[in-house]
C-alpha positions in Angstrom: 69.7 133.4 111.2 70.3 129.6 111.0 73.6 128.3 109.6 72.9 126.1 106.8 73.4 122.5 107.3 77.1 120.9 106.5 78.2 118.0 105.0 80.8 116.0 105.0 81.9 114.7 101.6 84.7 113.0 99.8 85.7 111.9 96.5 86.6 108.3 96.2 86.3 104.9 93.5 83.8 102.0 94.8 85.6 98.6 94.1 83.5 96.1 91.8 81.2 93.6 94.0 84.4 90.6 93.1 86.9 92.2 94.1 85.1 94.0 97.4 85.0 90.2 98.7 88.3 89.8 98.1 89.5 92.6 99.8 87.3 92.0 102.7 88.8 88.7 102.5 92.1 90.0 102.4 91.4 92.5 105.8 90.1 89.1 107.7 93.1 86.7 106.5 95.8 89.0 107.5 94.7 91.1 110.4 97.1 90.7 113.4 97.2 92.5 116.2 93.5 93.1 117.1 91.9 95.8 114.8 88.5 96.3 113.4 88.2 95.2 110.1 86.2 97.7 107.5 82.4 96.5 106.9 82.7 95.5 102.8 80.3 97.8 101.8 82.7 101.0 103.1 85.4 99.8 101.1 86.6 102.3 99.0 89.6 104.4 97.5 89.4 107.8 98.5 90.4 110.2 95.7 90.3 113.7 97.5 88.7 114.4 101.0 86.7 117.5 100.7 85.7 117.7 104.2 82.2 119.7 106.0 80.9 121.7 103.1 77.5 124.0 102.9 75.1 122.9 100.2 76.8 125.6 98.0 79.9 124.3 97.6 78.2 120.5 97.7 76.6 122.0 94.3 79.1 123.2 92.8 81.3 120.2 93.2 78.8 118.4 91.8 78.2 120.2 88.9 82.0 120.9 88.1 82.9 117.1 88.5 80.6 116.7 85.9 83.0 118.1 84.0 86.1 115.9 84.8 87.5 114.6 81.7 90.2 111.5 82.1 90.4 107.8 81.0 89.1 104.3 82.4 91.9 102.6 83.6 92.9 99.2 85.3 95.2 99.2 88.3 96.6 96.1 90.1 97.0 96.5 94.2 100.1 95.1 94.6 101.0 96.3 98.5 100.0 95.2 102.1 100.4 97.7 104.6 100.2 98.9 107.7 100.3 102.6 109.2 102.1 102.6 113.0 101.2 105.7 113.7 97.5 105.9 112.3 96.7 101.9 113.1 95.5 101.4 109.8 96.0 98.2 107.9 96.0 98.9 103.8 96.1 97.5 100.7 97.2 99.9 97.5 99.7 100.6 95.0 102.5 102.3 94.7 103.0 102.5 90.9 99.7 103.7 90.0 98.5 103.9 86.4 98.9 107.5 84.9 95.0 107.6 84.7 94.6 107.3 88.0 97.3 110.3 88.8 95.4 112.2 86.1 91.8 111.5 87.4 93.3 112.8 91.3 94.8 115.9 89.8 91.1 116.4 88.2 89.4 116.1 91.3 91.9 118.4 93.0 91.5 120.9 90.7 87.2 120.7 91.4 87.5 120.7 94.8 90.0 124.1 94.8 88.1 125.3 92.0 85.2 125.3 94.6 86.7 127.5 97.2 87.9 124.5 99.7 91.4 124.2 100.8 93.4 121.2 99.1 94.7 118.1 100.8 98.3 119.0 102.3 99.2 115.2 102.5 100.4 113.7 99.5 98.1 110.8 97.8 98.6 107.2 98.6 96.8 105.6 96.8 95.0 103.0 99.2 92.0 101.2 100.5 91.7 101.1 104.3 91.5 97.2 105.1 91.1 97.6 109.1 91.4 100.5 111.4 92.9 100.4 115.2 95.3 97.4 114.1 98.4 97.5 116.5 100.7 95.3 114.9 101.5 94.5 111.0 99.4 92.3 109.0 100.6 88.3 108.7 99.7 86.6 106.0 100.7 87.4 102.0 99.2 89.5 99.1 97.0 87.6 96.6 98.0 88.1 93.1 95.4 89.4 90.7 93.6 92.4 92.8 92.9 93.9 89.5 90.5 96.5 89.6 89.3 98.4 86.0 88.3 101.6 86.9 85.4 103.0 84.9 83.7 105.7 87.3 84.2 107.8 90.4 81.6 109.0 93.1 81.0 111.9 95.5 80.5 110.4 98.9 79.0 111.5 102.2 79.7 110.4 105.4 77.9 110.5 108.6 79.2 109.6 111.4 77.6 106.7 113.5 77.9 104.5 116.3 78.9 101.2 114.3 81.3 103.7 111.8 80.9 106.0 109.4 77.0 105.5 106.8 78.5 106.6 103.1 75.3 107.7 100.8 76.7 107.5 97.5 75.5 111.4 96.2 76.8 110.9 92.6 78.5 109.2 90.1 80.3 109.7 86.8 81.5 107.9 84.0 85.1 108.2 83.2 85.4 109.4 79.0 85.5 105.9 77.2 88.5 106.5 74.8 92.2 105.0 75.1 91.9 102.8 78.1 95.5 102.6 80.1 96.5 99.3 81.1 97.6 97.9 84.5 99.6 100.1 86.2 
């Protein structure tokens, strides 16, 4: 009998089209240290890794983060960083909006709900600028990296030659009610 075919999935918030150039500005205006900068289109926030999942479990995260119920918000990245240990140059927040913390415990609670193991590290909430960067970035952090928050995906990832291919698998719309401000 054949095992059924995994896949590796994550949850995660795409940025708008402005503020993807920006960031990918951002990776290229303060990279130091050699590094390879993350293609624009794979920038992203991940909200909860899930990790290689059968097509059961892929179904039933689906059809439970349908279910997800938490506000838009706006949140402002307001930190440049960089990981020593992991050689990964960020940009993220540290004072995330309460939406945000709400919309992570959400997912959390779909992804245990679904029979896989949660994420043992806490959350930082981040977006990966470069990866293999061996010293920290020069250069400052633009004001204004606002970024309203109206949706979240389920990702895949494949692995690949050139980096990982994400196929966006689904989307949904955060409730439209109170909208939090920048947090």
């Amino acid at each position: 009998m054949t095992e059924a075919p995994r896949e590796r999935l994550f949850f995660a918030l795409w940025p708008h089209p402005d503020l993807r150039s920006r960031l990918a500005a951002l990776g290229a205006g303060t990279l130091a240290g050699g590094g390879r900068l993350v293609p624009p289109l794979r920038l992203h926030l991940t909200l909860a890794f899930v990790g290689d999942v059968d097509p059961a479990v892929r179904t039933c995260l689906t059809e439970a983060a349908a279910g997800i119920t938490a506000p838009p918000f706006t949140m402002t990245l307001d930190r440049l960083g960089w990981w020593r240990r992991s050689q990964v140059l960020w940009v993220g927040t540290d004072h995330g909006p309460a939406g945000l913390a709400r919309l992570v415990a959400e997912v959390q609670r779909v992804v245990v709900g679904c029979g896989v193991a949660p994420e043992t590290r806490p959350f930082a909430a981040h977006v990966t600028l470069a990866r293999k960067v061996r010293r920290p970035p020069c250069g400052e952090l633009p004001s204004g990296l606002v970024w309203p928050v109206g949706e979240f995906a389920l990702v895949r990832s494949v692995a690949g030659r050139e980096g990982p291919c994400y196929t966006t698998l689904a989307t949904w719309p955060l409730n439209r009610g109170t909208e939090e401000g920048p947090g």
